[in-house]
C-alpha positions in Angstrom: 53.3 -6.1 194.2 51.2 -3.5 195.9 51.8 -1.8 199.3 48.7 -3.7 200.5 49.9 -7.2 199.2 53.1 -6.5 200.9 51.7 -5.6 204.3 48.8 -8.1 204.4 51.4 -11.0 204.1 53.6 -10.1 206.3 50.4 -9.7 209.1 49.2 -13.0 207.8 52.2 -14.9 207.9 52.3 -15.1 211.6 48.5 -17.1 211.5 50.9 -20.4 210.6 52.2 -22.3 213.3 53.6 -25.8 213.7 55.8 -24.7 210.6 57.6 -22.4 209.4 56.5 -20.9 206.0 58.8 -19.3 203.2 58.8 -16.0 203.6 58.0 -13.9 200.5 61.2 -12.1 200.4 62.6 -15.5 200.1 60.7 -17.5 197.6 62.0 -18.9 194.6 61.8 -21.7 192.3 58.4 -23.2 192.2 57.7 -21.8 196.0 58.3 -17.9 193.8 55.9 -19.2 191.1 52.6 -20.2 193.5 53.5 -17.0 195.6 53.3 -14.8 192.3 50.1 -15.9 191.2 48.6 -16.2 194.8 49.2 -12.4 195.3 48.0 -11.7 191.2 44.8 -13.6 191.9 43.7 -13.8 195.6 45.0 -10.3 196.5 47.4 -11.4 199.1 49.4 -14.7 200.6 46.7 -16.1 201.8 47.9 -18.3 204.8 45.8 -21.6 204.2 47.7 -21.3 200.8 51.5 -20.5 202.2 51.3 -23.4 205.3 52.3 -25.4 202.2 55.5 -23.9 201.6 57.9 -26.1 203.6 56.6 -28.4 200.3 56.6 -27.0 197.7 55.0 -29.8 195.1 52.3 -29.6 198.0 51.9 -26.1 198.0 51.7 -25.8 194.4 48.7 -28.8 194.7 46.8 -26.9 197.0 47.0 -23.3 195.3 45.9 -25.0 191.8 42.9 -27.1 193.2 42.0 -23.7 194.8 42.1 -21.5 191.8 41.1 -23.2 189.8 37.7 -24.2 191.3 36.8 -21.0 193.2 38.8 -18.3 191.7 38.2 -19.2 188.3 36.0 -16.9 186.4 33.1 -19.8 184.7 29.8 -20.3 184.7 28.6 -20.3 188.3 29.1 -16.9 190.3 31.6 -16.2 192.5 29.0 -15.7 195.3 27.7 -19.2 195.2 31.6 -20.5 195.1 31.6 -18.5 198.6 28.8 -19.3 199.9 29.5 -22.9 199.2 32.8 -22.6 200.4 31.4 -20.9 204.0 28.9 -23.4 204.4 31.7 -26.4 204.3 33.2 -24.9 206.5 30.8 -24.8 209.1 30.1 -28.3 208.6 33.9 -29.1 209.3 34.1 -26.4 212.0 36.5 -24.5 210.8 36.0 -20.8 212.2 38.7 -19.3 210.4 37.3 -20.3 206.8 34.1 -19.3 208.0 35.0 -16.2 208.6 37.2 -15.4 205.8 34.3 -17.0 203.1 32.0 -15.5 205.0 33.5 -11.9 205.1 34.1 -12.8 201.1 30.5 -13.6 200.8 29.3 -10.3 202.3 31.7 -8.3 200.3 30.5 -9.8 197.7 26.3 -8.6 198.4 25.7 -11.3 200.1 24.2 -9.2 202.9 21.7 -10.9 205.7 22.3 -14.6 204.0 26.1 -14.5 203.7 25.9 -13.7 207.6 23.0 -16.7 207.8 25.5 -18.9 206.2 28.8 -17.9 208.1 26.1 -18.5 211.5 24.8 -22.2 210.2 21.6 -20.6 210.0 20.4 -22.0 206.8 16.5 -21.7 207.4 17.0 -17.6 207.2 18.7 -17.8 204.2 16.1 -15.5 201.9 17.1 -16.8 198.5 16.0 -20.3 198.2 18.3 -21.3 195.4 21.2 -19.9 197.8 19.5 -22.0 200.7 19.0 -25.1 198.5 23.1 -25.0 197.8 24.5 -24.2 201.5 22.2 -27.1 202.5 23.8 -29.5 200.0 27.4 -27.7 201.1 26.7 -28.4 204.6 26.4 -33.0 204.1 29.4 -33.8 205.6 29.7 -36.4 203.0 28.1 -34.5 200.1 25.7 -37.4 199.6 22.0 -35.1 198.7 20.8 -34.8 195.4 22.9 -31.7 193.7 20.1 -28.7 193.7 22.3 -27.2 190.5 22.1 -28.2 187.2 24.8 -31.4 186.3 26.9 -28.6 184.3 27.2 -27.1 187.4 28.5 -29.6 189.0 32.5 -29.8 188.2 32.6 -25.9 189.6 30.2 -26.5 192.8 31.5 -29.8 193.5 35.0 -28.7 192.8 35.0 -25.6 196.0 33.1 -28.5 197.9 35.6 -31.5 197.6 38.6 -28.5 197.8 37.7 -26.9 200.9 36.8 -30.5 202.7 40.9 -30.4 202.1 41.4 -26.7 203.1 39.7 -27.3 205.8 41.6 -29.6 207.2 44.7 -27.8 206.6 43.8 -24.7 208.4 42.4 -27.0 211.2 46.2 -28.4 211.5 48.1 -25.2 211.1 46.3 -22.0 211.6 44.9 -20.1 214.5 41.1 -20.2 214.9 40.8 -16.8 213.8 42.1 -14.6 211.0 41.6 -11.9 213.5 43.4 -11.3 217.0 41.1 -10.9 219.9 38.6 -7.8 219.9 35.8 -6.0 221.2 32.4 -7.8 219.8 31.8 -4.1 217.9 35.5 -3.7 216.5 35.3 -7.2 215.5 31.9 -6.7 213.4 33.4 -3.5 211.9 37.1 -5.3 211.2 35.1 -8.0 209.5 32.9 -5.5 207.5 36.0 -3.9 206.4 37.7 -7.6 205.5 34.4 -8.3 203.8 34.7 -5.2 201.2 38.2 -5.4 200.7 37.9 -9.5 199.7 35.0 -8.8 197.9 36.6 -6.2 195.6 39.7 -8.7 194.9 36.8 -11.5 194.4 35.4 -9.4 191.6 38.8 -10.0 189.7 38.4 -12.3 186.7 40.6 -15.1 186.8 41.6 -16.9 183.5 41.3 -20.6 183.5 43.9 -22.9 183.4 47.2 -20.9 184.5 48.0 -23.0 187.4 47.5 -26.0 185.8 51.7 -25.8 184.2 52.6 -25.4 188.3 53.1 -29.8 187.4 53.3 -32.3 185.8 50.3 -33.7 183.5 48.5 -37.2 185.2 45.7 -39.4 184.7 42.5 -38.3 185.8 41.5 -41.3 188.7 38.1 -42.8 188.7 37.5 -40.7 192.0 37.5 -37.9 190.0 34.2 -38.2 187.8 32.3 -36.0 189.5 34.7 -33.5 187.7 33.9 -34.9 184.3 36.4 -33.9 181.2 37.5 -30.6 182.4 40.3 -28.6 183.6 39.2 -28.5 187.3 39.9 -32.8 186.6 43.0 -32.0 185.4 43.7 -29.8 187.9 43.0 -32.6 190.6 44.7 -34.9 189.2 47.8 -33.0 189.1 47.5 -32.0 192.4 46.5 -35.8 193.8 49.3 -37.1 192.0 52.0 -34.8 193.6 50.3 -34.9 197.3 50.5 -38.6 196.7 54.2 -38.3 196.0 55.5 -36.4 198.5 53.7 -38.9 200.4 55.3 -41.9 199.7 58.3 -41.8 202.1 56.5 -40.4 205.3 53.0 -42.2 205.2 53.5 -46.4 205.5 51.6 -48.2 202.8 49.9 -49.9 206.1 48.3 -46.3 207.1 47.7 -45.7 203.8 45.5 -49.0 204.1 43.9 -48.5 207.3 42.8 -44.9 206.4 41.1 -45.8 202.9 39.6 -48.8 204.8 37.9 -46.6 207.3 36.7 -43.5 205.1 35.1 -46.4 202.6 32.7 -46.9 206.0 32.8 -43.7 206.9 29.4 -41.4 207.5 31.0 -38.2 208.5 30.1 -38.0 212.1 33.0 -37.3 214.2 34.5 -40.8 215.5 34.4 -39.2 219.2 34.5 -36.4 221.6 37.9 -37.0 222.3 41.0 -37.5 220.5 41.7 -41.2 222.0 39.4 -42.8 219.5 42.3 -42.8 217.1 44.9 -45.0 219.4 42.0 -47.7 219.6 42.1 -47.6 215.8 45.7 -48.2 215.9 45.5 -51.1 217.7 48.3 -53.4 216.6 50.0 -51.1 214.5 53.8 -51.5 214.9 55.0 -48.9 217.5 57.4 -46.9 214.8 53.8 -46.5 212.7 51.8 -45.1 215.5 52.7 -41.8 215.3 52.0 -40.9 211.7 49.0 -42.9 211.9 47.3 -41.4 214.7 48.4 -38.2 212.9 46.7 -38.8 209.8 43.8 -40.6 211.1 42.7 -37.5 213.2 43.8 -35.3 209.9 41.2 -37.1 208.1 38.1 -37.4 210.1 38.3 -35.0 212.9 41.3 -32.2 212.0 39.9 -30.3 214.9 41.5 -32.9 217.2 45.1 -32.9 215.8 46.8 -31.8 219.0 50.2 -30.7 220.4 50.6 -34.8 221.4 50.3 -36.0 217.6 52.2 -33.3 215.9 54.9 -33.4 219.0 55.0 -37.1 218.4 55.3 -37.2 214.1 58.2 -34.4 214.7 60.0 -37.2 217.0 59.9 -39.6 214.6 60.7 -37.0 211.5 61.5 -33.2 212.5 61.4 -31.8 208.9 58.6 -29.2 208.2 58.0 -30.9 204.4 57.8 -33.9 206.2 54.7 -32.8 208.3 53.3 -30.9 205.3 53.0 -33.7 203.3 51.2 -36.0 205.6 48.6 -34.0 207.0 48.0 -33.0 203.3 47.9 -36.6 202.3 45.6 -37.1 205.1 43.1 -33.9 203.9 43.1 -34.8 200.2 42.1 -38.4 200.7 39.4 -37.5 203.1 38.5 -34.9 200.5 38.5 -37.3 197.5 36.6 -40.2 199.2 34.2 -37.1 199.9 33.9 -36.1 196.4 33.7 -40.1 195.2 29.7 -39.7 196.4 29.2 -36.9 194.0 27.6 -37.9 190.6 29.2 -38.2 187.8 30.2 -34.7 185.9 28.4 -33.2 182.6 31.4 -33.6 179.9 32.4 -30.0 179.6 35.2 -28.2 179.1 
């Protein structure tokens, strides 16, 4: 591990709240295994990937759905990946993805349009093909016509459907910024410097497939045809089937229903301006349901929301960090999925 690994986690560590995440100097087992390759491929722990360590079956989900979409060395640069990764992000208003995608973006060459991007900007984006994709990466529901070719698709559609979970996540458990409070001037500078340094790791190649042993083999879900035959399937179908299993004991199958029901009718617009649309949606929910409900309900469709009063009120009715973990990420991946469901179906490549 390099100097730089070593000091960038333990600054980045501190960005987690609401949990407490395994330390590095601590990790072992399968928690070890993700951290390894996290630091080998993304250049540090990145925190959006080590809030999933109270879980680890969850964290090991998360960190292959990630690599294996937007780290991945394949056919589609790494500078679209960003670019479409930045421009989700702005669409689910999540600042600190934006500026960390952004930042990797610019590193990257990116330049005036990776800054257009990071801004919502799109109409200064210069390169049209670039414009054409953060447009599609903007649909809250990822319903336009793909402007990419249909091989294309399991890669771009992949970082799409995986940061409408990251998203999420970091919405839930991380500050709104990568970067403590500073002068506009030091700020541009710090995130010039972030910007080279991420886009130097981001020129790293990345072999396919090396998460995918993190679990079990499982059936690819019709959900998943966007994806078509490939290893970014099988890497979300690993992942979906472990999220869904740490699930099982802290998310009622009544929640589970309710959820499914509503993201089936479900246009992307935030439900309201406030928080309190999810108790009317909980109306006659038995009492010892509410909690997690309203918890996962604002997870899925307005993560922004998720509060002091809903976390405060899941830890009442089950204190245990894994616990939370794995319903917020339950939440995030079925929002994510029902997302990706409105993608076409994927060329048959491998």
């Amino acid at each position: 591990m390099s100097l730089f690994t070593r000091v960038a986690g333990r600054i980045a560590l501190p960005h987690i709240g609401r949990v407490t995440p395994v330390e590095p100097s601590s990790a072992t087992g399968l928690v070890g295994q993700v951290y390894r390759q996290v630091e080998r491929d993304f250049g540090m722990l990145a925190p959006p990937v080590a809030l999933h360590s109270p879980a680890p079956p969850v964290l090991a989900a998360a960190w292959t759905m990630l690599r294996e979409t937007l780290l991945v060395t394949g056919t589609v640069p790494r500078a679209t990946k960003e670019a479409v990764a930045a421009a989700v992000s702005a669409a689910n208003a999540c600042p600190y993805c934006v500026e960390i995608h952004g930042a990797a973006l610019t590193g990257l060459g990116g330049g005036p349009d990776a800054q257009a991007i990071a801004a919502g900007r799109l109409d200064d984006v210069a390169d049209p093909r670039l414009r054409a994709i953060a447009r599609w990466a903007r649909d809250p529901v990822l319903g336009a016509a793909a402007p990419f070719p249909a091989a294309q698709l399991p890669e771009l559609g992949g970082v799409a459907v995986v940061f409408h979970y990251i998203n999420r996540m970091v919405s839930v458990f991380l500050r709104p910024s990568p970067l403590p409070p500073l002068p506009a001037f030091t700020r541009r500078g710090t995130l010039w410097v972030a910007g080279r340094m991420m886009g130097a790791f981001a020129r790293r190649e990345a072999s396919p497939g090396t998460s995918l042993d993190l679990l079990p083999p499982a059936p690819v879900p019709p959900d998943l045809a966007w994806a078509g035959q490939t290893r970014i399937a099988d890497a979300f179908a690993r992942a979906g089937a472990a999220v869904e299993e740490a699930a099982v004991p802290v998310v009622p199958e009544r929640i589970r229903y309710l959820l499914l029901t509503r993201l089936s009718e479900w246009d992307g617009s935030p439900p309201g301006v406030s928080a309190s649309w999810a108790d009317a949606a909980l109306a006659g929910v038995p009492d010892d349901e509410v909690a997690v409900g309203r918890l996962v309900l604002l997870t899925a469709q307005s993560a922004y929301q998720v509060g002091d009063r809903a976390v405060g009120a899941f830890r009442d009715r089950d204190p245990r960090d894994a616990s939370l973990v794995a319903a917020v990420s339950w939440a995030a991946l079925t929002a994510a999925r029902c997302i990706g469901a409105r993608l076409p179906d994927g060329a048959p490549a491998v």
